[in-house]
N, C-alpha and C positions, 0 to 999 in steps of 0.2 A: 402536451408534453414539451420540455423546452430543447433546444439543441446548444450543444455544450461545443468550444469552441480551444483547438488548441494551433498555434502554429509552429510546426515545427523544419528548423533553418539550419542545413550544412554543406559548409562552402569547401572544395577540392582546395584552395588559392594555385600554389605553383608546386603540390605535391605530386609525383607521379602517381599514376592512380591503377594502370594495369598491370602493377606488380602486385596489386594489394596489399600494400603497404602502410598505404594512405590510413590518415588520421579519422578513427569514428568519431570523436568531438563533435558537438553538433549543440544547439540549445533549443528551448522550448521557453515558448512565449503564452502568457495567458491574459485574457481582457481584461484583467484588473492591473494591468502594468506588471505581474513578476515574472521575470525571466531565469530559467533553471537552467543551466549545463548539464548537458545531460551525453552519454557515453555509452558505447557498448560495455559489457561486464568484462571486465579483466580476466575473469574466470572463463569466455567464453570467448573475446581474443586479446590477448597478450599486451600489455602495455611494451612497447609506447603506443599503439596500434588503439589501445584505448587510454581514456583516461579516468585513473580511477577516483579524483576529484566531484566526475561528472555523476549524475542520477542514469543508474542504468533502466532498461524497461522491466526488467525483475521485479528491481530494488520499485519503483513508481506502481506497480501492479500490486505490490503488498501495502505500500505505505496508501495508497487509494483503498483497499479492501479494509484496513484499520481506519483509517479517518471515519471513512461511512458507517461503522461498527459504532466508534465511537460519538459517533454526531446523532444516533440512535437511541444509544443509550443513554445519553445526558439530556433527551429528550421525554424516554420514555421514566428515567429517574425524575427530572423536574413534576412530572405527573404523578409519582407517586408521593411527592410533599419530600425528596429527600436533596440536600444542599452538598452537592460534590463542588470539595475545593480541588485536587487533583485526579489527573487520570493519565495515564503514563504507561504505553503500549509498545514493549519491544519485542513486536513481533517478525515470524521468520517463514520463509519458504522454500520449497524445496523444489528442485523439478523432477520429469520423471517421465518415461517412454508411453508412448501410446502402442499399441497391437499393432501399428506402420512403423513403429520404431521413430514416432516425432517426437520430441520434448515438449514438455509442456508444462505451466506451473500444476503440479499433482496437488501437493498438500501447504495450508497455510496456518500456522497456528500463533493466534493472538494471543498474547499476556499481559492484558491488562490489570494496572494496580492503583488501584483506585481509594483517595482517603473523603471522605464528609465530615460534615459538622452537621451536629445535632445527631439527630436518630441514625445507629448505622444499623444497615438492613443486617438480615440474616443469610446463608447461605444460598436458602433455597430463592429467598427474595434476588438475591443478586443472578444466580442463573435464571429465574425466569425474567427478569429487566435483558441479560444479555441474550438471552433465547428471542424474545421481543425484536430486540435494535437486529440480532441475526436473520429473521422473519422481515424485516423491513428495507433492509440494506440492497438498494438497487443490482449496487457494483457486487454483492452476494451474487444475487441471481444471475448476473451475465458471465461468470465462471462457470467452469466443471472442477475444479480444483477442491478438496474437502476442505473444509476450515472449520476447525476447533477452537474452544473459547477456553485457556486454562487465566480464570480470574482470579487475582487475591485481594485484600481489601486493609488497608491501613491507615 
């Protein structure tokens, strides 16, 4: 099993910091050289306190649960002999309390719209390729979060 590597860097400079006030700004660094700014959600503290420029941990825990959906499925599509030119996921999450009254991402639902060339599958083809990539999806398994697949195909 491999170990996955991120480094993540935020500097106080000459902000006061025990009023909490202080700026969540912060970025993330990954071994292939890109670096993302990344922020607490605005929604969860107030700009300017955040920025809403930056990749919140929300917004990064959905777009991670998408990617690996779709890196699934364009795998388990190419096996089935089918040529996806796009795939286009704008998907969304919600939070939601646990029985301690924590937050936590509850539900996540994927929308992907996906077009091919040549043979386009049928319905049922297309949920069972996303049921597959769902079954295979690492970052699946390491939530509690339900995720839903509402696919269309053009």
């Amino acid at each position: 099993m491999g170990v996955y590597e991120a480094k993540v860097v935020w500097n106080r400079g000459d902000q006061p910091f025990l009023d909490k006030r202080y700026s969540r700004a912060h970025s993330w660094s990954f071994d292939g050289g890109a670096v993302v700014p990344g922020s607490s959600a605005p929604s969860s503290v107030p700009v300017p306190m955040s920025d809403p420029a930056g990749v919140d941990p929300e917004e990064a825990m959905i777009a991670s649960l998408s990617s690996c959906h779709m890196l699934w499925f364009l795998a388990f599509a190419a096996n089935a002999g089918l040529v996806v030119d796009t795939y286009v996921d704008e998907a969304s999450g919600k939070m939601g309390k646990d029985d301690d009254g924590k937050r936590y991402l509850a539900e996540v639902t994927l929308r992907p719209f996906i077009s091919f060339t040549g043979r386009e599958p049928d319905q049922a083809e297309i949920d069972a390729l996303h049921h597959q990539a769902h079954d295979h999806c690492e970052m699946a398994h390491s939530v509690r979060a339900t995720i839903t697949v509402e696919a269309t195909i053009g």
